[in-house]
N, C-alpha and C positions, 0 to 999 in steps of 0.2 A: 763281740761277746754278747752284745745287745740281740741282735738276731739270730743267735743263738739257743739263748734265754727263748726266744718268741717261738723261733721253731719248736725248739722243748715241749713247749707250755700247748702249741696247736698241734701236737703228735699226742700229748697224754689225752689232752679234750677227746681226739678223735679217737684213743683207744677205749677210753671210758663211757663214749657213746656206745660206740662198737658192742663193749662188755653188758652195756644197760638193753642191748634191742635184742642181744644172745640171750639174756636172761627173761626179758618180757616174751619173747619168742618160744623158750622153755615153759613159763607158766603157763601160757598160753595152752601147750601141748600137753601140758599135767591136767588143765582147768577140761580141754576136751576131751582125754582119755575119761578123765571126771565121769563125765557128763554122757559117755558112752558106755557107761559101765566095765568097762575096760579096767580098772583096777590095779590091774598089776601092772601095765603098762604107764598109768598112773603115776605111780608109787614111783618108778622109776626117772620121771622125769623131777617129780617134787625132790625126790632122794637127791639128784644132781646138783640142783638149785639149794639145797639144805648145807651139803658138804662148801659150796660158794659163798653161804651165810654165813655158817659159823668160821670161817677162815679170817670175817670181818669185812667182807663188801658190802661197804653201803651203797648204795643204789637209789638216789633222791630222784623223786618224779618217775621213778618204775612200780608197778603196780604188783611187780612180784616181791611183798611185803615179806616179810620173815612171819609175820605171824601168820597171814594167808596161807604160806607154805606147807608152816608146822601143823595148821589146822586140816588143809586137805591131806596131808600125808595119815593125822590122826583116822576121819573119814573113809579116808580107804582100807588103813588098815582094819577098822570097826566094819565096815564093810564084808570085809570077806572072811571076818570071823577073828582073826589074829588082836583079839581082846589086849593082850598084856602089852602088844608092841604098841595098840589107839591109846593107850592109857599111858605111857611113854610121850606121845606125842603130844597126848590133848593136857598132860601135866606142863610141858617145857611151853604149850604154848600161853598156857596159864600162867607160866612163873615169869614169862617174856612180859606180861603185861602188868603182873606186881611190882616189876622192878623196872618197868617202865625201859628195859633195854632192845624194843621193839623197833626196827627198821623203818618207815616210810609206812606210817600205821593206818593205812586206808582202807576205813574199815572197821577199826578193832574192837569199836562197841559190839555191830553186831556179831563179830566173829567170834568174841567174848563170852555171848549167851549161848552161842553153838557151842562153843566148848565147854561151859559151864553144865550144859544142858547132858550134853556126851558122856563127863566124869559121872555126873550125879548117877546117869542111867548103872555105870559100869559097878561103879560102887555099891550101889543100890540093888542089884542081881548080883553080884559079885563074879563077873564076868574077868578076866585076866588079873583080879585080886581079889582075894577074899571079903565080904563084905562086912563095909564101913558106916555103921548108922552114924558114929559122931561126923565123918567126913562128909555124907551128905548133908545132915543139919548144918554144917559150914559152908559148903559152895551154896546149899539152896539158900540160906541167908545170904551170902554173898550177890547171889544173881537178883534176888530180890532187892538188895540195896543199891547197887548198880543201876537194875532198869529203874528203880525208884530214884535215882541222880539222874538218870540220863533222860528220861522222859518229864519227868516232874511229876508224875501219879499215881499213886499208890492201885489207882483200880487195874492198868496197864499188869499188873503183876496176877490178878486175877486172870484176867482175859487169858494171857498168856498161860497159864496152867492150865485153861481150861482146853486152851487149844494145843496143847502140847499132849492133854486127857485123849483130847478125840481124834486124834493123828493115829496115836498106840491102839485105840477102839477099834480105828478103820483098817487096822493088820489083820492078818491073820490070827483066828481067836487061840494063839501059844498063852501056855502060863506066865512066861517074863513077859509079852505086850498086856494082858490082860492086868497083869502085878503093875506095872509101869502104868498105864492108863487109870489104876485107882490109886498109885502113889500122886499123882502129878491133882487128881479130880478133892485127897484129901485136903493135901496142901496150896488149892483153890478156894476149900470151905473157911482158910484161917481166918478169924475174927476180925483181925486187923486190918483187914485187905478189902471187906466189906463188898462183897461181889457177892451177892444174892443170888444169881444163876449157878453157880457152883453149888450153894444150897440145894435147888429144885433140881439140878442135874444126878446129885449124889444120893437124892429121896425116889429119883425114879430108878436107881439102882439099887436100894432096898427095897422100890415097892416090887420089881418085875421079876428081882434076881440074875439082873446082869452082870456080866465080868465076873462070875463061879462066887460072888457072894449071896449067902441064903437069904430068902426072901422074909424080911424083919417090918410087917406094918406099922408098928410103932417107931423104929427108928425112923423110915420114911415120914410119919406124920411130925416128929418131931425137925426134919430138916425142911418140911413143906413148910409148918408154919414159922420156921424162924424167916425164909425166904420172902414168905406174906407179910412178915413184921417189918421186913426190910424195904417194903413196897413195892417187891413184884410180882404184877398181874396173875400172871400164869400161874402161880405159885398158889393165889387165893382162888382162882377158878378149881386147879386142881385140890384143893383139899375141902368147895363147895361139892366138888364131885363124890368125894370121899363119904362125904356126910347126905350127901341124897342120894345114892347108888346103894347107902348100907354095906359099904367096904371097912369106914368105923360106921361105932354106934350110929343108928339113919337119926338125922339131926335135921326134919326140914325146914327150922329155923334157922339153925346155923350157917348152910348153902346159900337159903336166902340173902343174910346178912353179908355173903361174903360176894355175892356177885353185883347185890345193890350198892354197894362199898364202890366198887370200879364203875358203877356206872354215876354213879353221885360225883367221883373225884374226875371223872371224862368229862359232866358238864361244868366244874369250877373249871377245868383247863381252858375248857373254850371257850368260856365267859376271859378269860384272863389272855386268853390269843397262845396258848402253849400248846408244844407235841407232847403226842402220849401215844402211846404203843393201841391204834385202834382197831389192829384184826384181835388183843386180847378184848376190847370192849364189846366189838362183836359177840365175841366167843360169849362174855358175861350177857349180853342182851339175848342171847339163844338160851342159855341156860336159864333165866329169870322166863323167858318167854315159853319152854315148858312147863314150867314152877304152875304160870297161870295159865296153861292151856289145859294143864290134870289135875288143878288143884292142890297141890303140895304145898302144906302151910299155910298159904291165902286160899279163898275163896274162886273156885275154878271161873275164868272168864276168859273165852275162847276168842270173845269180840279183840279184846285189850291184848292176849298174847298174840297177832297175827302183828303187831308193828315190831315187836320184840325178835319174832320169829323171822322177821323179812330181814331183819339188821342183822342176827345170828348166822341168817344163809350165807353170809359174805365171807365167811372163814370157815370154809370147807374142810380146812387142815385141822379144823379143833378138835380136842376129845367130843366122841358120839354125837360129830357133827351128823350123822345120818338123821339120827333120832330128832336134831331140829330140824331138816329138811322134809322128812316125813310130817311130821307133823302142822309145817307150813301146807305139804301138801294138800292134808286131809283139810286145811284152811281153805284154799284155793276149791278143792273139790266141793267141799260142801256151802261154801259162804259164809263162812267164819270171819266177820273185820273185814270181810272185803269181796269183792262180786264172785260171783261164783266161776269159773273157766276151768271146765274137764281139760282144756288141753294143758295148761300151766300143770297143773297137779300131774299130770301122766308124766309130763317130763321130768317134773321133781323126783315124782317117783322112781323112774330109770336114775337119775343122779342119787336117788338114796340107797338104791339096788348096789348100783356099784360101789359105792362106801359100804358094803354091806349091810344093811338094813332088813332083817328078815320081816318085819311088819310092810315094807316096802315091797317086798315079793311076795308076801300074801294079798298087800292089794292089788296089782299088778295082775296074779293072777285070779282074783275076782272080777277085775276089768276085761281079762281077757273069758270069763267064762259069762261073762252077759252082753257081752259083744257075739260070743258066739251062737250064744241064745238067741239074741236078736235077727242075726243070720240064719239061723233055722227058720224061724218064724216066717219069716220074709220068703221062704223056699215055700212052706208048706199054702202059706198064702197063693 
């Protein structure tokens, strides 16, 4: 009876291994239709493994999780348009993980944000249900208190909207990605989450008129400086820009103030041994170093802006980084702060030309019209 019993017991082990490498073997086959866009074929293998779920196979140390399941089934269905049936899926998988009746949960944090993240969209366009603003403000709170448990940061919640913003951005510019990329960029900007790029992200969206919203310079000046108030750089360069360009009232004190600000707060950092974001520093040393190369506000001194101007050239990427390269140029060219070398300057100029710089291509082609003068002279000689 004894070995009986044993036989038993190493026939069921072997059949349950059996049943566990059939069904990793299935996910497996779902997870690569996945991943090949394959879809339907997809769907088909999840559906097998779903109907093996809910019958009550548990399956410990198999990676084809009941929630993994319900989520790619959602995915695919979302995928190929069948809204009402992803929203079916991405609800059970949801309800799997309220009631904690989730299989072998490997995984289920983040598979929890993909599905939180899914309903919100569907809800929120009202895509296979009619739309739900109270449902969203619940799962977005939800997902927000979650990654807030599960990471330990409230700023984590930021980030994550903002990249959730520029995922939908980087679609194809349709009314739901565009709606979706400023639902995800508002609730970025919330108060409490204290993510100051979401700010400066959302003011260059009412300053440019992207994502079909009109172009509002006052709301942009108001999400610039709350951004600046929060202490990020970029945010006080761009609204120094605002006020010496004469995009707002032209304020060439107030620019000043705002780029000396970063540069003041870049030498406590270094006196103190701390990082600090130094291509914006840059950025504020180009902009302060045109201030004193045209005289705006202070007293023009061409000698003193050429070390501003040299620091400035290092951030290429900056707003009307041309205009401080040109004007390094015309340092270089002429001996402004520092020895004079036509050939430095020519090549600034070609680097300001292509940033486009029209003052660059006008000198450039004055360059090349007494160069060619020269060349005459030299013939008729």
């Amino acid at each position: 009876m004894k070995n009986l019993l044993i036989t038993a017991g190493v026939i069921a082990y072997f059949l349950l291994v059996s049943m566990n490498c059939v069904a990793q073997s299935e996910y497996e086959l779902a997870r690569k239709y996945q991943a090949e866009r394959n879809y339907r074929q997809a769907i088909y293998w999840y559906e097998r493994l779903t109907k093996q779920i809910r019958k009550g196979a548990k399956r410990d140390g198999v990676i084809a999780s009941q929630h993994n399941t319900l989520l790619g089934l959602a995915l695919c269905y979302d995928s190929i348009g069948s809204h009402q049936k992803a929203l079916e899926y991405y609800s059970e998988t949801y309800q799997c993980k309220i009631d904690e009746t989730c299989h072998n949960d490997y995984g289920v944090a983040e598979n929890m944000e993909r599905t939180l993240i899914g309903m919100i969209r569907l809800y929120h366009l009202g895509l296979g249900t009619p739309k739900d603003s109270l449902q969203v403000k619940l799962l977005l709170k939800y997902l927000l208190l979650e990654n807030d448990r599960i990471r330990g940061r409230v700023a984590y919640n930021g980030a994550k909207a903002i990249n959730m913003a520029l995922q939908y951005w980087d679609m194809p510019p349709t009314p739901q990605n565009q709606e979706m990329a400023l639902f995800w960029l508002r609730n970025a900007t919330q108060e409490w989450l204290r993510y100051p790029y979401a700010n400066y992200i959302m003011g260059q969206v009412y300053e440019n008129g992207w994502l079909g919203v009109s172009k509002n310079i006052e709301e942009a000046k108001r999400l610039y400086e709350k951004s600046a108030k929060e202490g990020y750089w970029e945010a006080k360069i761009k609204m120094g820009c605002l006020y010496e360009k004469g995009v707002l009232p032209q304020d060439y004190e107030k620019a000043f103030n705002f780029y000396q600000e970063i540069i003041k707060q870049a030498e406590e950092f270094d006196k103190k041994g701390l990082e600090y974001d130094r291509m914006q520093y840059y950025s504020a040393c180009g902009r302060l170093g045109l201030m004193y190369y045209f005289g705006r506000y202070i007293q023009k001194d061409k000698i003193r802006s050429f070390p501003l101007l040299l620091l400035g050239s290092v951030n290429s990427l900056a707003e009307s980084a041309e205009e401080v390269i040109t004007a390094l140029a015309n340092c270089y060219q002429f001996g402004f702060g520092t020895e004079q070398d036509t050939e430095r300057a020519k090549e600034l100029l070609k680097q300001a030309e292509q940033l486009g710089s029209k003052d660059a291509e006008w000198f450039i082609k004055e360059e090349m019209k007494i160069k060619g003068d020269k060349e005459n002279e030299t013939r008729r000689g």
